[in-house]
Steps between C-alpha positions, in 0.01 A plus 500: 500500500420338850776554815873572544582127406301478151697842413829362577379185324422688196805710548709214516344377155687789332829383710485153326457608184796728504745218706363266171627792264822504639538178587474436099717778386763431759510111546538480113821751440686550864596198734283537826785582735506879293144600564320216744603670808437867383168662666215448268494894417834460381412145336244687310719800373757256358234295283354863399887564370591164371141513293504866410875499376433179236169653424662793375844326346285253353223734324780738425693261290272270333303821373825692406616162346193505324416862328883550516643197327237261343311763426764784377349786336180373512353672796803732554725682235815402547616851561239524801634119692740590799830432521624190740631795721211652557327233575739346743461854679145465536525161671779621730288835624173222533718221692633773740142600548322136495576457917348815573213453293439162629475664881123624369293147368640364830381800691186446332521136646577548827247799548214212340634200716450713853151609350570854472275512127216428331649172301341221506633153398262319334262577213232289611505744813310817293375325137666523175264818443623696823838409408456610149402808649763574792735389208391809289463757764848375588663548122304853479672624852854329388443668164414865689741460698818370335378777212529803774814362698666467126377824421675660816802348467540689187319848617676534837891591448702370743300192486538469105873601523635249830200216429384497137782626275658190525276316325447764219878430406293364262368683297490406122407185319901374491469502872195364623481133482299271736735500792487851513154427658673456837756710443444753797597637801402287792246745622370607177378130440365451785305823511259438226485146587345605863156558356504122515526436848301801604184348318545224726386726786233687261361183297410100599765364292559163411853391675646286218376762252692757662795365468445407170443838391817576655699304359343580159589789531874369417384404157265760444751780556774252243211526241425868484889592493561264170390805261265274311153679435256220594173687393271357742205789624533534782815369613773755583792279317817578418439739158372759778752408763763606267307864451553533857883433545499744141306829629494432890182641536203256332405146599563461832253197565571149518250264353255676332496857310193576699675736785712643236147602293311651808797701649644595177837388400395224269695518189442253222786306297251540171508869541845492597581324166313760309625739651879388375360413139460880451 
């Protein structure tokens, strides 16, 4: 990159596509006298909340809908679906939560608007095979790293007992339902979602991939709480998610069973079926 002006050029690139962001989030639900005048920092935070809060309400439902009602006892024994109470607990613990959680994508933000990582905002910038790259090396140190800060969370006490207890509440299939995937202390979520942002400073990462991912990680965490064994090698999906809120101590990763297999907690749902057969 050439002098001071082409960096705060470029920099500013990152500025317009995040105004544009909120701009469409906020113009479309909230008349402009509630947010126009608010600092863009705070601009931003607001159309991370507004967006994350209907991404999860909106997954939430139409997949609870879904496996719940149109698909009763298909998926789920009816003995094994949550009660309307439980469920309305998770989304209370997750909407108390959502504000705090939304404090760390527009971290992320700010930190890549004043140049401060390795983002860059273009594709066309590095080559879709550099980015398929950076994109891996990214997943693998998100993977590593959301694996060992889950891991912790369970294997040091007082963090376990004032952080992560409160989201293994629940902790049988009649609890866990898909908006128990946000279900969690403030600081418990957005521990082992920092692996995200610190990437940024580790890995060239594509800047509207990032956020992607994060907010993926909304659905992604609604998917692997919904008890449904998906059987896709090597996706870490909800049949070994629900191990983990049932023994506490195996499958601690997050997409894949690959961390689980090398550091050895991985615990299978086949062999956890055979084991109940006999």
């Amino acid at each position: 990159m050439g002098g001071g002006g082409d960096v705060e050029q470029y920099l500013q690139g990152f500025v317009d596509q995040t105004t544009f962001f909120n701009e469409v989030v906020l113009a479309h639900l909230l008349p402009s006298s509630w947010w126009s005048t608010l600092p863009h920092v705070w601009q931003t935070w607001l159309r991370n909340y507004i967006a994350g809060t209907l991404l999860y309400l909106l997954s939430g439902f139409l997949w609870c809908f879904y496996i719940y009602y149109l698909k009763r006892n298909v998926y789920v024994p009816k003995d094994a679906i949550p009660s309307n109470k439980a469920m309305l607990l998770q989304i209370y613990v997750a909407m108390k939560a959502m504000p705090w959680y939304c404090a760390l994508p527009t971290l992320s933000e700010y930190m890549i608007e004043n140049g401060w990582t390795k983002c860059f905002s273009s594709i066309s910038e590095v080559g879709w095979f550099a980015y398929a790259a950076y994109l891996i090396i990214y997943l693998v140190f998100v993977e590593f790293g959301i694996y060992w800060m889950h891991r912790e969370l369970h294997d040091i006490k007082p963090l376990y007992k004032y952080l992560h207890a409160t989201h293994h509440i629940y902790n049988k299939q009649n609890t866990l339902s898909p908006f128990a995937g946000l279900a969690f202390h403030p600081l418990d979520g957005i521990l082992q979602a920092v692996p995200h942002v610190i990437a940024l400073f580790i890995v060239p990462t594509h800047f509207l991939t990032h956020i992607g991912l994060l907010f993926l990680e909304g659905v992604w965490t609604a998917n692997i709480h919904d008890c449904i064994h998906g059987k896709l090698w090597p996706i870490m999906g909800a049949g070994y998610h629900t191990i983990h809120h049932t023994t506490y101590k195996h499958n601690y990763g997050h997409y894949t069973i690959w961390m689980d297999r090398m550091f050895g907690t991985l615990r299978d749902p086949v062999d956890e079926s055979s084991e109940k057969m006999k």
